[in-house]
C-alpha positions in Angstrom: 0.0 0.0 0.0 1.3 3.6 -0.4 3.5 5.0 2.4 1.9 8.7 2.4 5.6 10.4 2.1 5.1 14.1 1.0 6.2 11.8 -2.1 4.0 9.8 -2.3 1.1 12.9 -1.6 2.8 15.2 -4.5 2.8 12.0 -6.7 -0.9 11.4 -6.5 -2.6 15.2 -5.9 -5.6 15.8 -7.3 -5.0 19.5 -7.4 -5.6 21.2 -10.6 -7.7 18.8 -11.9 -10.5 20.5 -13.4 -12.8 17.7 -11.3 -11.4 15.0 -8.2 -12.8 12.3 -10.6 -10.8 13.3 -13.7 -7.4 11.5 -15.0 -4.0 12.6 -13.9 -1.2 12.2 -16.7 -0.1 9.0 -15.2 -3.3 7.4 -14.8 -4.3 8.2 -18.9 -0.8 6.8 -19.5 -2.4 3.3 -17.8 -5.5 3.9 -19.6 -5.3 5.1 -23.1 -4.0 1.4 -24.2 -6.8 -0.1 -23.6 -8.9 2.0 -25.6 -10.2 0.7 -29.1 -8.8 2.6 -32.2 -11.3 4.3 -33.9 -12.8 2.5 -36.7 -11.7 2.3 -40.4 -14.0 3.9 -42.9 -16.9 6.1 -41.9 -16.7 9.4 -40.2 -13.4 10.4 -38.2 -13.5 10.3 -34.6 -14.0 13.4 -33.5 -14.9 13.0 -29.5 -11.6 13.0 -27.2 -11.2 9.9 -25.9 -9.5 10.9 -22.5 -12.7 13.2 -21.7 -14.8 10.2 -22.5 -13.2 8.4 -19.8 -13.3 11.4 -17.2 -16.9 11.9 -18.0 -17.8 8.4 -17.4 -15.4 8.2 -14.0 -17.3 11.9 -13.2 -20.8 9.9 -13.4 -19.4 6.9 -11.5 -17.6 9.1 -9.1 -20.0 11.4 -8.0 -23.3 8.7 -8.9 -25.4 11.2 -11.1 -27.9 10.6 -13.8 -26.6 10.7 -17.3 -28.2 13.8 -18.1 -26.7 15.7 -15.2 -23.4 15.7 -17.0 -21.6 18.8 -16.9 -21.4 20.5 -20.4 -17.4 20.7 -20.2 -17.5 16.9 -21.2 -18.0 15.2 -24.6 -22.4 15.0 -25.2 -24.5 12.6 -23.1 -25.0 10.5 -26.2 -21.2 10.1 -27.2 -20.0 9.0 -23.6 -23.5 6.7 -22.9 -22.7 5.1 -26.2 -18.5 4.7 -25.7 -19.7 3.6 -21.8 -21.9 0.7 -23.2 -20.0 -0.2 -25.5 -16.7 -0.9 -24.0 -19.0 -2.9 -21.2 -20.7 -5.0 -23.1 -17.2 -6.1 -24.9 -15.7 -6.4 -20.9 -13.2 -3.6 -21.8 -14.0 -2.6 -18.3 -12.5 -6.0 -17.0 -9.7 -6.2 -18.7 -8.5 -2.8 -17.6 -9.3 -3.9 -14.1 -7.9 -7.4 -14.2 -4.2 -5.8 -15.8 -4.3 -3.1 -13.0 -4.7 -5.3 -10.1 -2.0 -7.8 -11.4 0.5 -4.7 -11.9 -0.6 -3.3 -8.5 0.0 -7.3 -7.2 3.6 -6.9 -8.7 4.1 -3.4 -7.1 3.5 -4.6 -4.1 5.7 -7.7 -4.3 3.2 -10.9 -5.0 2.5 -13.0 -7.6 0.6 -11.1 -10.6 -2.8 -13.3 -9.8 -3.9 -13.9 -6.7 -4.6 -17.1 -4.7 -6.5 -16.3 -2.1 -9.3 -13.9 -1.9 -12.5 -12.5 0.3 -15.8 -12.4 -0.5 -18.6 -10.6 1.0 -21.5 -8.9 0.0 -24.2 -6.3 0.4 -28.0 -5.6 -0.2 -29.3 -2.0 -1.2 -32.3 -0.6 -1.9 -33.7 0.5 -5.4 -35.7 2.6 -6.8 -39.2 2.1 -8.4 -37.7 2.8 -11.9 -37.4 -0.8 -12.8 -34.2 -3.3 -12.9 -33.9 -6.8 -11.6 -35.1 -6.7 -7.8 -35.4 -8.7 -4.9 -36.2 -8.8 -1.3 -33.5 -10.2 1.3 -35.2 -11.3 4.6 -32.4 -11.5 6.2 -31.4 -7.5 5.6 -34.8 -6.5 5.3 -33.6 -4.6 1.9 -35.8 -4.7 -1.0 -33.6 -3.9 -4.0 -29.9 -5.5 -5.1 -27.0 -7.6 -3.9 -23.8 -7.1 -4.8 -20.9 -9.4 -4.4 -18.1 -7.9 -4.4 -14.7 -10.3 -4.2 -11.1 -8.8 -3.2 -8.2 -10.2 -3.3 -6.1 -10.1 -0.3 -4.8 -6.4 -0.6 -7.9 -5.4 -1.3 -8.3 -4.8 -4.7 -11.3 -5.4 -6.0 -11.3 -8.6 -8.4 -15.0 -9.0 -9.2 -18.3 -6.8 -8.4 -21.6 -8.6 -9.9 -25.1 -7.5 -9.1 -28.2 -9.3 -8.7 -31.9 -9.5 -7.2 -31.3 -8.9 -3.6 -32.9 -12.4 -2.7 -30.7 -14.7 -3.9 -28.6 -16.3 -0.9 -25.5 -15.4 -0.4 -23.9 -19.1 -1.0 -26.4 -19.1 -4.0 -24.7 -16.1 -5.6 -21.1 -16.7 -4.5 -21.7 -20.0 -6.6 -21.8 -17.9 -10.0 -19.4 -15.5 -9.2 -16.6 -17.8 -8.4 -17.4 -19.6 -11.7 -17.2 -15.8 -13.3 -14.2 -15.1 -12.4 -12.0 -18.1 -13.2 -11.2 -17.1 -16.3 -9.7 -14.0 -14.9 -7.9 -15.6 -12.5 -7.1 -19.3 -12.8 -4.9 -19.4 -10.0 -7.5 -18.1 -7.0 -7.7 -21.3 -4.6 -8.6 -20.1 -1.4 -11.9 -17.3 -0.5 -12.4 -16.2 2.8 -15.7 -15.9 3.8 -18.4 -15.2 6.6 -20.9 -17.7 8.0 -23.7 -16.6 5.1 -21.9 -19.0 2.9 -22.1 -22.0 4.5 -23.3 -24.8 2.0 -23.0 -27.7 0.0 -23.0 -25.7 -2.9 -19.3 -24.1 -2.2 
């Protein structure tokens, strides 16, 4: 983890960033492989790709609606569409996957993990629609999230689903999710909750 040295505070300032949520130099540096060339034929690109990204870490950041994006970022429609896009094809993942191995290495460990902790949390929803669930046990009507770390507390994995699926029901999935990612995760450290045959 980073030893806060006036170093290590200098090296990662978020002063005179325009927003908290936006890039530094480095952190495009990390980022700007990972994002698809534009493609051949059609109209140029013309949106800037590294205020694509801030505007969709401003929305995730700060957890407003789509249309409350400030005007200094690329239009609504541009950063929804790049956003979806780059999720559906689990561009998301494989920046997050590369990071945490690189951090892993950083830090002195193995690239991928072997051991990792699971837990999870239910939160409420709105009426706007989604997938939905009650969790007797919470007594939260609304979501689950799983959210999986490995043991410096990275995050590896974050799924969501209807709040009233157990939690050794949904740890079932997410294990089998993230195998692919990394092969080499053996051992999860768990609460009580999942208790089962299934695990």
């Amino acid at each position: 983890m980073v030893a806060w040295t006036g170093i290590a505070r200098h090296e990662h300032s978020r002063e005179g960033l325009r927003y908290p949520s936006d890039m530094t130099d480095a952190g495009w540096a990390l980022i700007m492989p990972f994002v698809p060339p534009a493609k051949r034929g059609g109209w140029p690109r013309t949106a800037d790709m590294r205020e694509v990204v801030n505007a969709i870490l401003h929305i995730a950041s700060g957890g407003c609606a789509w249309r409350l994006l400030p005007k200094c970022f690329p239009p609504v429609s541009t950063v929804r569409r790049y956003f979806y896009a780059w999720r559906d094809a689990g561009l998301f993942e494989a920046m997050n996957t590369v990071l945490v191995m690189n951090l892993r290495e950083i830090e002195g460990r193995e690239a991928s993990p072997s051991a990792g902790v699971i837990d999870s949390q239910s939160v409420k929803t709105t009426e706007s629609g989604g997938i939905s669930g009650y969790d007797a046990g919470k007594k939260v009507k609304g979501r689950k999230r799983h959210i999986l770390t490995e043991t410096c507390g990275f995050l590896i994995f974050l799924p969501v689903h209807a709040a009233d699926i157990q939690d050794r029901d949904g740890a079932v999935d997410v294990l089998a999710a993230i195998r692919r990612h990394f092969p080499w995760l053996r051992h999860i450290f768990a609460d009580g909750g999942y208790a089962g045959n299934k695990l």
